[in-house]
N, CA, C and O atoms as a Tripos MOL2 file, in Angstrom:
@<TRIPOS>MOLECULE
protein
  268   267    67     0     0
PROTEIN
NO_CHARGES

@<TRIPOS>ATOM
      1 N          90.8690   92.7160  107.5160 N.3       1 UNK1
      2 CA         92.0370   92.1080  108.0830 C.3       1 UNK1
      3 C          92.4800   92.9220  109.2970 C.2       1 UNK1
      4 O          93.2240   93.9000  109.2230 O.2       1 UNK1
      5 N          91.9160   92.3910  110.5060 N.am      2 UNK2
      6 CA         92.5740   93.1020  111.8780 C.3       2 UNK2
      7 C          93.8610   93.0120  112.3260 C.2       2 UNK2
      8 O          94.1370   91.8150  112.4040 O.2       2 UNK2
      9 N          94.5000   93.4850  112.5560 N.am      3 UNK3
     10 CA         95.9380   93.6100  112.9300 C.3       3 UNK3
     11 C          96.2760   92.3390  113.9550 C.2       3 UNK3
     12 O          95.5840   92.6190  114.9340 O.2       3 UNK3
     13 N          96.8580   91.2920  114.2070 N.am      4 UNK4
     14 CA         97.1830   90.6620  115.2220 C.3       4 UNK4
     15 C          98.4670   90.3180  115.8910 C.2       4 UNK4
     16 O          98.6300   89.4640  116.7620 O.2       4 UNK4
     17 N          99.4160   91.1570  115.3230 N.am      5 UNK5
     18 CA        100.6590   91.1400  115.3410 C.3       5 UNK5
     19 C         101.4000   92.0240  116.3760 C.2       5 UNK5
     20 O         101.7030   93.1500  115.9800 O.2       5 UNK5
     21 N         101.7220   91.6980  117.5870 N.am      6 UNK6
     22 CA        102.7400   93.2010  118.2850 C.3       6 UNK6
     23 C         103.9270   93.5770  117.9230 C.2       6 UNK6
     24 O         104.4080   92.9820  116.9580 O.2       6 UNK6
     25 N         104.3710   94.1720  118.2820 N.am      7 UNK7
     26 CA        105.7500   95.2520  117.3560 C.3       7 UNK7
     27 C         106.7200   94.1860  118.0540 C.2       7 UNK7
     28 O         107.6160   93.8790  117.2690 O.2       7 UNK7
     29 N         106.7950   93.6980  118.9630 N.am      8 UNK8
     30 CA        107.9160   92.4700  119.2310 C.3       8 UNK8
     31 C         107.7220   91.1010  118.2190 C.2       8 UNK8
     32 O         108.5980   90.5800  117.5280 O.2       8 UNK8
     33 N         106.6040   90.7780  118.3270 N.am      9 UNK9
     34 CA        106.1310   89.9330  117.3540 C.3       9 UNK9
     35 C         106.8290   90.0190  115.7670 C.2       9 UNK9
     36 O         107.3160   89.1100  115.0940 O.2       9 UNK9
     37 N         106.6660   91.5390  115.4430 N.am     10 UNK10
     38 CA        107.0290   91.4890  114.3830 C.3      10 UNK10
     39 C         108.5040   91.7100  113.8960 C.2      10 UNK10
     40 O         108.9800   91.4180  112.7990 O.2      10 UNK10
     41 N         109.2110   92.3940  115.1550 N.am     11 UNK11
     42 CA        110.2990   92.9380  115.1060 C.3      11 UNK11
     43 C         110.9910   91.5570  115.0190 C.2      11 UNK11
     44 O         112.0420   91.6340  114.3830 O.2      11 UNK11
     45 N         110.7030   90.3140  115.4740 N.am     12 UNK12
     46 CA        111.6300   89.3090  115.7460 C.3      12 UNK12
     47 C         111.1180   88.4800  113.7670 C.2      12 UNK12
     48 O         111.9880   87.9680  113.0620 O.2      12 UNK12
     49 N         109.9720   88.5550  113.4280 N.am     13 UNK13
     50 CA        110.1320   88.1390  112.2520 C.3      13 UNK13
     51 C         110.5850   88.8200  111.3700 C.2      13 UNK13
     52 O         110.5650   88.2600  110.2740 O.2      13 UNK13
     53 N         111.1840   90.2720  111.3930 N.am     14 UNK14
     54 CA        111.9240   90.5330  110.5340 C.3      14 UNK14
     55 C         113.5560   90.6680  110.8060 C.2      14 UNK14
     56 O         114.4780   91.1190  110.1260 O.2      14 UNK14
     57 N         113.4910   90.1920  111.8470 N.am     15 UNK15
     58 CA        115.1760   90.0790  112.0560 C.3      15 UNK15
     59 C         115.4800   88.9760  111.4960 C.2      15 UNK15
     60 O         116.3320   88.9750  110.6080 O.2      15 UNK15
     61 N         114.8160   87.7430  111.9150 N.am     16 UNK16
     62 CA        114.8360   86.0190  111.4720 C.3      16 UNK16
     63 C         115.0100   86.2450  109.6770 C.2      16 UNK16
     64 O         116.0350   85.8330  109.1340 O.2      16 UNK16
     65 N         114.1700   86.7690  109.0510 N.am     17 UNK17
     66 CA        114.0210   87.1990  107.4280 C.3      17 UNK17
     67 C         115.5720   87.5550  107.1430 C.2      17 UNK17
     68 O         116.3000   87.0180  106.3090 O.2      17 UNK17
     69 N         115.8580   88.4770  107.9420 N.am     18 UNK18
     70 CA        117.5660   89.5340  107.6970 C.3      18 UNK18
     71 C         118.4680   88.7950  107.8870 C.2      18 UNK18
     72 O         119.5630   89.1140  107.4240 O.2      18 UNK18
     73 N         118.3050   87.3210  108.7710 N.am     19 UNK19
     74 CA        119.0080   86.5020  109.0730 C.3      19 UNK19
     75 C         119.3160   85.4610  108.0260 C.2      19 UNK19
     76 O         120.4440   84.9850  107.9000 O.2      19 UNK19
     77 N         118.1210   85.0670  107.1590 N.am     20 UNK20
     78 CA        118.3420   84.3310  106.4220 C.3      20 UNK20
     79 C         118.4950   84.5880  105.0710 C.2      20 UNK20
     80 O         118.4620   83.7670  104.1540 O.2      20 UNK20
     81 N         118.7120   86.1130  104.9960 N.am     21 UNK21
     82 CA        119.3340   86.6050  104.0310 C.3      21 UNK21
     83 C         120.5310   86.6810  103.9530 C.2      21 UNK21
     84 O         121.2080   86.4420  102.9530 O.2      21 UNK21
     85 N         121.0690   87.1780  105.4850 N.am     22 UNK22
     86 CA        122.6110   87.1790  105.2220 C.3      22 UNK22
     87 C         123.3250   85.7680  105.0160 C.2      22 UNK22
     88 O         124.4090   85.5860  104.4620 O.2      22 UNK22
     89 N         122.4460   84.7620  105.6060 N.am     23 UNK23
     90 CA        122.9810   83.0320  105.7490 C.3      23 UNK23
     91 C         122.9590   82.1910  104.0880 C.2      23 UNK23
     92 O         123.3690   81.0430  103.9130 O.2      23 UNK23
     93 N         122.2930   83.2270  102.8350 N.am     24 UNK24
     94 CA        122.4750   82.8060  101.6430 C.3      24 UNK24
     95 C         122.9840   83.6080  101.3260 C.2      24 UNK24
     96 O         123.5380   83.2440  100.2890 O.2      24 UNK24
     97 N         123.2540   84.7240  101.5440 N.am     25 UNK25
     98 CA        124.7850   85.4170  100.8890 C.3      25 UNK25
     99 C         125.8350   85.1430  101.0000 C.2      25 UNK25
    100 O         126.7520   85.0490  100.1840 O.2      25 UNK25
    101 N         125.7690   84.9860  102.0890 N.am     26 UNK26
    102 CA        127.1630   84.2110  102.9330 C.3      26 UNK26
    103 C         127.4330   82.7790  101.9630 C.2      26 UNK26
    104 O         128.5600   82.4650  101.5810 O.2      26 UNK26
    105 N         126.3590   82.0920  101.6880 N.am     27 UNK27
    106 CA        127.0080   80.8090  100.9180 C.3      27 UNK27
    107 C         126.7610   79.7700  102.1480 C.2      27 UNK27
    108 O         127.4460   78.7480  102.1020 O.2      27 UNK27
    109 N         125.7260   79.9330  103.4090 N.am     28 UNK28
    110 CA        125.5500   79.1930  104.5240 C.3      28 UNK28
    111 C         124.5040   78.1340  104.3730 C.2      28 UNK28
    112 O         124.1750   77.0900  104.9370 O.2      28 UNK28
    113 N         124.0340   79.0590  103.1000 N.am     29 UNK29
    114 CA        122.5460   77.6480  102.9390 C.3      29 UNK29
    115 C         122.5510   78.1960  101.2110 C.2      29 UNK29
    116 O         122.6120   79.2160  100.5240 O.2      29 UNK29
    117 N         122.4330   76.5880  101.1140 N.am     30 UNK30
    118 CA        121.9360   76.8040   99.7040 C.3      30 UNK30
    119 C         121.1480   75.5420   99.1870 C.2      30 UNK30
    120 O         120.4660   74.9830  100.0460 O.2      30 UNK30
    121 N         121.1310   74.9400   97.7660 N.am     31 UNK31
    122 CA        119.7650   74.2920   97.0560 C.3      31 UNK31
    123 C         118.4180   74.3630   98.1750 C.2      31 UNK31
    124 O         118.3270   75.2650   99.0080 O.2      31 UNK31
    125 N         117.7290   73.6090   98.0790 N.am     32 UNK32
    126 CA        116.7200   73.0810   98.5410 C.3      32 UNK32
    127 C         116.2050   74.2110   99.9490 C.2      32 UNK32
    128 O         115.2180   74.8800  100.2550 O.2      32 UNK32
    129 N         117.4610   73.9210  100.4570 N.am     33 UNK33
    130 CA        117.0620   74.5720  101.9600 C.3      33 UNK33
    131 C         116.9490   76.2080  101.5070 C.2      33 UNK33
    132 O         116.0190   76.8460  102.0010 O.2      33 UNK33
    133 N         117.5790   76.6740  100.8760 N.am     34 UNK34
    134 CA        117.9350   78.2680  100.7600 C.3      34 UNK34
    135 C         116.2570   78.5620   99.8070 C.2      34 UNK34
    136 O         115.6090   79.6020   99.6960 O.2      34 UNK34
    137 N         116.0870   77.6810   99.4570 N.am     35 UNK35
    138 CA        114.6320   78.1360   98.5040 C.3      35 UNK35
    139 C         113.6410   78.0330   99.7710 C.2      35 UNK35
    140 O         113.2120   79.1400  100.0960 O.2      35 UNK35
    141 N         113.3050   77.2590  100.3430 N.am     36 UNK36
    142 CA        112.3470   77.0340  101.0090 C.3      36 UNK36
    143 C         112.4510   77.9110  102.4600 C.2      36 UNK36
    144 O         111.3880   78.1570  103.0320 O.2      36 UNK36
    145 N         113.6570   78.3590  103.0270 N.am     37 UNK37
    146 CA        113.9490   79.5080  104.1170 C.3      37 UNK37
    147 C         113.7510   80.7940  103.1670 C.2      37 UNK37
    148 O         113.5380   81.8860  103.6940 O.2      37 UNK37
    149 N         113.8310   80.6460  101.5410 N.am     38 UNK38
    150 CA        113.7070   82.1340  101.2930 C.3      38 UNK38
    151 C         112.3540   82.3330  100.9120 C.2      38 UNK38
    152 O         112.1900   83.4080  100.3340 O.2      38 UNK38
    153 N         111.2590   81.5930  101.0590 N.am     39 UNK39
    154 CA        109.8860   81.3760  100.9090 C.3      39 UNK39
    155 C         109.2770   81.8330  102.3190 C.2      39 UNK39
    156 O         108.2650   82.4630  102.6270 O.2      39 UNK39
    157 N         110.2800   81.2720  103.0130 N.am     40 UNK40
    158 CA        109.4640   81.6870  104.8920 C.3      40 UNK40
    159 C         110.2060   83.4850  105.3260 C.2      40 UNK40
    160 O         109.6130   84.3350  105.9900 O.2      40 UNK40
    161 N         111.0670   83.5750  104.9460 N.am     41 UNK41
    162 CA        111.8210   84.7820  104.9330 C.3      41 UNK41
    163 C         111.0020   85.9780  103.6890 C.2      41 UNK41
    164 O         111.4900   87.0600  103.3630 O.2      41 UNK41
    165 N         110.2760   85.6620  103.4050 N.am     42 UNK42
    166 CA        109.3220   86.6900  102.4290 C.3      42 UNK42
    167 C         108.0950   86.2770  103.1860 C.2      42 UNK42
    168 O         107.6070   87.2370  103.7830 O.2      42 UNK42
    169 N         107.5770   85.3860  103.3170 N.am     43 UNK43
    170 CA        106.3140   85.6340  103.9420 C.3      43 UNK43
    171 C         106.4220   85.8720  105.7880 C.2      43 UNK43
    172 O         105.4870   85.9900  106.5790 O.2      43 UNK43
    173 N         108.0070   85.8820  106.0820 N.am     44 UNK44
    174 CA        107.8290   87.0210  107.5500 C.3      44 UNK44
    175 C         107.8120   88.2660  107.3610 C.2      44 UNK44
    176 O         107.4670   89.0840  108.2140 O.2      44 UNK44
    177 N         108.2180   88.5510  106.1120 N.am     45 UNK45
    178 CA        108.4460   90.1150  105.5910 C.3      45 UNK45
    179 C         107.3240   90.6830  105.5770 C.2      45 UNK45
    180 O         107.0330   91.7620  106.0930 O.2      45 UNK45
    181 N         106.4200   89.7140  104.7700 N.am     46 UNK46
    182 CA        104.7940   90.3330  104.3920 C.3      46 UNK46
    183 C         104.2140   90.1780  105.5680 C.2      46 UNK46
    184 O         103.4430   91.1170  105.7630 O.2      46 UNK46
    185 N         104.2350   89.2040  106.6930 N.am     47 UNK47
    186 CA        103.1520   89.3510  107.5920 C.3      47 UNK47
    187 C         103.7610   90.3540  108.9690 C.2      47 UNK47
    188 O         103.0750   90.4930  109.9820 O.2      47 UNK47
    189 N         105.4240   91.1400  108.7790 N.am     48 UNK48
    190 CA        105.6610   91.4430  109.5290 C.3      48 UNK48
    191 C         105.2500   93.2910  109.1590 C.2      48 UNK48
    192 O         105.0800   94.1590  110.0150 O.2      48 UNK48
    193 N         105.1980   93.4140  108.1200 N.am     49 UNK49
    194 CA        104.5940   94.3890  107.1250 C.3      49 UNK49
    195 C         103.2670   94.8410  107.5190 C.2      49 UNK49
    196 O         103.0570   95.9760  107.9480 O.2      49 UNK49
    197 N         102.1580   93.7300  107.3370 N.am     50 UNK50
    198 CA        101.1200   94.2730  107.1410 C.3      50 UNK50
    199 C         100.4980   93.6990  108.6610 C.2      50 UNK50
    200 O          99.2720   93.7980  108.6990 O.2      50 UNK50
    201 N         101.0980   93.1390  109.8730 N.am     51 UNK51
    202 CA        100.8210   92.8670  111.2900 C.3      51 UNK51
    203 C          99.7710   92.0910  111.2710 C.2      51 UNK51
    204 O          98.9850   91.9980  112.2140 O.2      51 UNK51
    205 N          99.6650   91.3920  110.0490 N.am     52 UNK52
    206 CA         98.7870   90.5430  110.5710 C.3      52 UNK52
    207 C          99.2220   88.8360  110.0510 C.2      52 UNK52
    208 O         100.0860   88.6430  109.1960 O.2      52 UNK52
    209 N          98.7710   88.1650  110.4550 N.am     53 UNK53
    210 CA         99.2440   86.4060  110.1940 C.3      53 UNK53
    211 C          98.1780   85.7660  110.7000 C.2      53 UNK53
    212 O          97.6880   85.6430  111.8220 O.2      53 UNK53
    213 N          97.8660   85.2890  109.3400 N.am     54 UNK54
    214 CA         96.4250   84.0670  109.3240 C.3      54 UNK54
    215 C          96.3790   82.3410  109.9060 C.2      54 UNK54
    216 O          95.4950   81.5270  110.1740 O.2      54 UNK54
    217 N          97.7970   82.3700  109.9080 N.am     55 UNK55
    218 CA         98.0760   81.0110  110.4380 C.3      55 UNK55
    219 C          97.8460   81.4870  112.5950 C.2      55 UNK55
    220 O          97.9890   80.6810  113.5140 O.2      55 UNK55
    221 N          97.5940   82.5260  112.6830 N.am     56 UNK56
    222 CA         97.5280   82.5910  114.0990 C.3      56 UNK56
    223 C          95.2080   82.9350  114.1860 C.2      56 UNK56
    224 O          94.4180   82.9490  115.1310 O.2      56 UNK56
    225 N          95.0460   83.1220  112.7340 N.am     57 UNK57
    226 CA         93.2380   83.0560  113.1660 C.3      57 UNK57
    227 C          92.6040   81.6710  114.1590 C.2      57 UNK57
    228 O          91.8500   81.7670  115.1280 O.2      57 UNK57
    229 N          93.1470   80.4860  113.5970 N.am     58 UNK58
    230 CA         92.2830   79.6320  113.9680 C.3      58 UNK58
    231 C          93.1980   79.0200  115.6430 C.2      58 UNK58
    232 O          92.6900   78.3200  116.5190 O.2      58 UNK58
    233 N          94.3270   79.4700  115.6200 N.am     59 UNK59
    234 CA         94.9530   79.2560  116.7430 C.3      59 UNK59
    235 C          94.3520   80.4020  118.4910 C.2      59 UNK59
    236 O          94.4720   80.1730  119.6940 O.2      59 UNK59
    237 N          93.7190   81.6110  117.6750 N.am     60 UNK60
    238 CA         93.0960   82.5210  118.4130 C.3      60 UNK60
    239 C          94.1550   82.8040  118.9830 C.2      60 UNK60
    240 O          94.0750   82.5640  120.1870 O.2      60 UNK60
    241 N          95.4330   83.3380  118.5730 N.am     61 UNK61
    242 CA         96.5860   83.9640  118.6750 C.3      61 UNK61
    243 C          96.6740   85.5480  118.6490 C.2      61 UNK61
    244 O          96.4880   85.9120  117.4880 O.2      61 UNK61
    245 N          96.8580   86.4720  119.3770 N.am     62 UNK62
    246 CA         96.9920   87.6480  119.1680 C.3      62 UNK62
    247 C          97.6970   88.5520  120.1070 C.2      62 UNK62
    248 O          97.3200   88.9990  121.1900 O.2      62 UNK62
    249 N          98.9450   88.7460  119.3720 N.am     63 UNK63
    250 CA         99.8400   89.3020  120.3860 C.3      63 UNK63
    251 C         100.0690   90.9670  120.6570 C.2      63 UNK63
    252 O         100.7500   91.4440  121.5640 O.2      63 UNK63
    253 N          99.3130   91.7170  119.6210 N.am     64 UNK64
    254 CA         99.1000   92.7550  119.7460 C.3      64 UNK64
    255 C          98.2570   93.0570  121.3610 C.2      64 UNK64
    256 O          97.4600   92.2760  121.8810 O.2      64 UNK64
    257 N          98.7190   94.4470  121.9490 N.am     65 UNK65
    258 CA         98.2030   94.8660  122.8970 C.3      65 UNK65
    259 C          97.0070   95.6150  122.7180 C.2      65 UNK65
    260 O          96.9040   96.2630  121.6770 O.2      65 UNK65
    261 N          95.7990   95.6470  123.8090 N.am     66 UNK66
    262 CA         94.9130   96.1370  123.1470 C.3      66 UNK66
    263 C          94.6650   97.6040  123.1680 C.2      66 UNK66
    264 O          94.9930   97.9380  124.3060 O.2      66 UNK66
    265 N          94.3190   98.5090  122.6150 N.am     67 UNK67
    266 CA         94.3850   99.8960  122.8260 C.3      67 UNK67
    267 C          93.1190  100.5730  123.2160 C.2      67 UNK67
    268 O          93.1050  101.7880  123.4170 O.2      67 UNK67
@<TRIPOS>BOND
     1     1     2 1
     2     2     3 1
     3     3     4 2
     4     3     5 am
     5     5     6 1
     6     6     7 1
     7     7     8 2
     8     7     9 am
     9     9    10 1
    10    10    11 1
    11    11    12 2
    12    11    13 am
    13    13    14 1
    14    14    15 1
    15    15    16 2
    16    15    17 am
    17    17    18 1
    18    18    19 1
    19    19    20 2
    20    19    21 am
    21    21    22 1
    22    22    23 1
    23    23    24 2
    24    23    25 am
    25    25    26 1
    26    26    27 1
    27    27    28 2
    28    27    29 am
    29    29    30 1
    30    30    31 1
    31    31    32 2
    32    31    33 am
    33    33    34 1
    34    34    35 1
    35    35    36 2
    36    35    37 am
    37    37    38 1
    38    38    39 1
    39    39    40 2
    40    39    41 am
    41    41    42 1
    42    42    43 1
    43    43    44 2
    44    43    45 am
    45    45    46 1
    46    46    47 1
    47    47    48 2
    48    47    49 am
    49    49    50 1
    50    50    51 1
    51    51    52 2
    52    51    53 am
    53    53    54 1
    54    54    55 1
    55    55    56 2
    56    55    57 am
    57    57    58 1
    58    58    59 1
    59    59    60 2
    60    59    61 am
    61    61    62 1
    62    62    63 1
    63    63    64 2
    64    63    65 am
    65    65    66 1
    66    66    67 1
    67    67    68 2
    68    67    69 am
    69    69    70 1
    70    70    71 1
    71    71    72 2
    72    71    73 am
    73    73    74 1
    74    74    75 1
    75    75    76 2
    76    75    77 am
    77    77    78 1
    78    78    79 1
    79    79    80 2
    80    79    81 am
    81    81    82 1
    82    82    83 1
    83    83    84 2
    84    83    85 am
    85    85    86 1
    86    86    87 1
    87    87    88 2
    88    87    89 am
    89    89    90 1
    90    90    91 1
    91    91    92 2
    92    91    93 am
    93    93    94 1
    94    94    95 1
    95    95    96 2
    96    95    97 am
    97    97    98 1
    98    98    99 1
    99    99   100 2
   100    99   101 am
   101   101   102 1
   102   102   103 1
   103   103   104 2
   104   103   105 am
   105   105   106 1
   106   106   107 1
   107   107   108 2
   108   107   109 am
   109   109   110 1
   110   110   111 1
   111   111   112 2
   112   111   113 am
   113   113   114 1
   114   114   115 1
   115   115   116 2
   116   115   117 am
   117   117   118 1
   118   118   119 1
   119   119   120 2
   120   119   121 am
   121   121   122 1
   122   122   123 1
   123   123   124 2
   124   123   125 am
   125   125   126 1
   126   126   127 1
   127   127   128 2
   128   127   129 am
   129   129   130 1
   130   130   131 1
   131   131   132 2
   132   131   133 am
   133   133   134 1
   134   134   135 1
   135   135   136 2
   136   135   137 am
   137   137   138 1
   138   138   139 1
   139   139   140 2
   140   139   141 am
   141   141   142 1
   142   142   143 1
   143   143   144 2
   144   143   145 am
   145   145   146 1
   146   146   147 1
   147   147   148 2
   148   147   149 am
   149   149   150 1
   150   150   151 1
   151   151   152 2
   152   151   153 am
   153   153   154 1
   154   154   155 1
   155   155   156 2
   156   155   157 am
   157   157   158 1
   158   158   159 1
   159   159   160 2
   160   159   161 am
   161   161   162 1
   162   162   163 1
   163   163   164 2
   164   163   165 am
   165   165   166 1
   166   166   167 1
   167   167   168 2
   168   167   169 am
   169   169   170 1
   170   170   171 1
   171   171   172 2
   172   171   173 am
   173   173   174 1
   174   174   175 1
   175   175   176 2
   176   175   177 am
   177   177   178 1
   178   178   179 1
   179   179   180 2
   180   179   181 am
   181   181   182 1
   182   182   183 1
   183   183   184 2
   184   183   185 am
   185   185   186 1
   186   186   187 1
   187   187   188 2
   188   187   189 am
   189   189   190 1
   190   190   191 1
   191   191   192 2
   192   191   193 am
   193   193   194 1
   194   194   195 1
   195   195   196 2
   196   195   197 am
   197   197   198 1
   198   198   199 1
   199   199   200 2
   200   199   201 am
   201   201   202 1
   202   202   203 1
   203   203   204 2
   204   203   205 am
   205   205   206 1
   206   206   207 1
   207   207   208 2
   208   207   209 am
   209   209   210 1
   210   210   211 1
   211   211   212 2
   212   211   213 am
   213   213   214 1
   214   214   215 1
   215   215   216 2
   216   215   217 am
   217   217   218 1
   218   218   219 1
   219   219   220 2
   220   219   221 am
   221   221   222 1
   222   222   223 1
   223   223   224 2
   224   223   225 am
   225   225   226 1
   226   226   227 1
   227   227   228 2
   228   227   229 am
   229   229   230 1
   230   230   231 1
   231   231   232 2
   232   231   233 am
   233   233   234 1
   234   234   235 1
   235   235   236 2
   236   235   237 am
   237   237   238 1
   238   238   239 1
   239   239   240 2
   240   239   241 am
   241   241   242 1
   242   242   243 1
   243   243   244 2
   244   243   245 am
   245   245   246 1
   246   246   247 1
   247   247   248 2
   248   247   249 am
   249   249   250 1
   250   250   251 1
   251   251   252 2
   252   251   253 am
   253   253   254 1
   254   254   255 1
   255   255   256 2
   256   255   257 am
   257   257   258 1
   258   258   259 1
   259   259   260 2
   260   259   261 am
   261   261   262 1
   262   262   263 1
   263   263   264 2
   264   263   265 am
   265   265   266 1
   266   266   267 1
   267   267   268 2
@<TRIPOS>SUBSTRUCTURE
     1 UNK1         2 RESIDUE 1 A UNK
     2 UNK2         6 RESIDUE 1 A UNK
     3 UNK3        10 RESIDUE 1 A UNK
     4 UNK4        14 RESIDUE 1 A UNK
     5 UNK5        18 RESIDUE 1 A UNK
     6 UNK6        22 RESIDUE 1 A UNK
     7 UNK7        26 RESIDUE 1 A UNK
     8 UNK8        30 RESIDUE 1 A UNK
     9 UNK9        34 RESIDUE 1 A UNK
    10 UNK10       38 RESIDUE 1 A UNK
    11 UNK11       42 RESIDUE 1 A UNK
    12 UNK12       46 RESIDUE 1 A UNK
    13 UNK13       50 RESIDUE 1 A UNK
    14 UNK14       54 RESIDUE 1 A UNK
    15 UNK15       58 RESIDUE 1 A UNK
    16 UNK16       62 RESIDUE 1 A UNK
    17 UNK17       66 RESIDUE 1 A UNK
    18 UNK18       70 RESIDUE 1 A UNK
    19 UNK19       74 RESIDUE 1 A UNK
    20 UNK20       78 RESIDUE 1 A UNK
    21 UNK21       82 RESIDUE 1 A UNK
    22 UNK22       86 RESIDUE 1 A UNK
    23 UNK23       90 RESIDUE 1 A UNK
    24 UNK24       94 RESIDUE 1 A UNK
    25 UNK25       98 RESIDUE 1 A UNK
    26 UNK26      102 RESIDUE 1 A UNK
    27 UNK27      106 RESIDUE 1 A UNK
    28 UNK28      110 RESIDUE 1 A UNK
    29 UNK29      114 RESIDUE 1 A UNK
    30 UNK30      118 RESIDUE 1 A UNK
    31 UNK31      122 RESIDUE 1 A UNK
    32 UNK32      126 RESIDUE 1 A UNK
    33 UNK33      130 RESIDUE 1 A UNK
    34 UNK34      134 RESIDUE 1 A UNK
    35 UNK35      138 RESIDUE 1 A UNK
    36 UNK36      142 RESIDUE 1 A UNK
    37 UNK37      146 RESIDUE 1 A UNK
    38 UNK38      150 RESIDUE 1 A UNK
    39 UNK39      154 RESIDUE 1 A UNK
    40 UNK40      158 RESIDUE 1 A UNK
    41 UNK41      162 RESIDUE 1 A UNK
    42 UNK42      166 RESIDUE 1 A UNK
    43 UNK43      170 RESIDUE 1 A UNK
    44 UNK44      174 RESIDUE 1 A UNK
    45 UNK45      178 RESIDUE 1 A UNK
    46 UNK46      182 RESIDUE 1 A UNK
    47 UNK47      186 RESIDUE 1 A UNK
    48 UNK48      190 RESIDUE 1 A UNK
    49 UNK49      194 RESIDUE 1 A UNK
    50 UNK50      198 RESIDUE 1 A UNK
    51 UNK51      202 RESIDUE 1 A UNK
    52 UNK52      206 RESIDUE 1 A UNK
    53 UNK53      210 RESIDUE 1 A UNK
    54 UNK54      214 RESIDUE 1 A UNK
    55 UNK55      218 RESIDUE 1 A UNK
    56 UNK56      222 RESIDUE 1 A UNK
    57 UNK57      226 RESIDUE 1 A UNK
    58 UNK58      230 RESIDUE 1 A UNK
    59 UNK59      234 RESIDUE 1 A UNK
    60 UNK60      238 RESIDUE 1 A UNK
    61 UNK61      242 RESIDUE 1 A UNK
    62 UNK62      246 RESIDUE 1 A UNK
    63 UNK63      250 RESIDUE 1 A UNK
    64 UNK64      254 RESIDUE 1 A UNK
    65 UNK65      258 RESIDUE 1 A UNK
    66 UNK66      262 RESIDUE 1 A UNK
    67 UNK67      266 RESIDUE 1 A UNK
């Protein structure tokens, strides 16, 4: 699993995650919607985690810089 993720890349999916944490604490979203934003809000966590995201393989997406 090669890294394809840049630190902006990832920095903005874990703010969006922090966002939609505070927006179900708050009482801003809830049934349906609050399950399914807290499904995308864990898997920005994990792909912002481990820099990489498979939904960008077949798109040939890669925002990491190269070193």
């Amino acid at each position: 699993m090669k890294q394809n993720m840049g630190t902006i890349d990832r920095l903005v999916r874990t703010l969006l995650a922090v966002l939609i944490v505070i927006l179900y604490f708050t009482g801003q979203i809830t049934g349906t919607a609050a399950i399914l934003l807290g499904i995308v809000a864990i898997l920005f966590l994990v792909t912002s985690f481990l820099g990489f995201c498979p939904a960008y393989l077949p798109l040939k997406i890669n925002t990491k810089k190269s070193e």
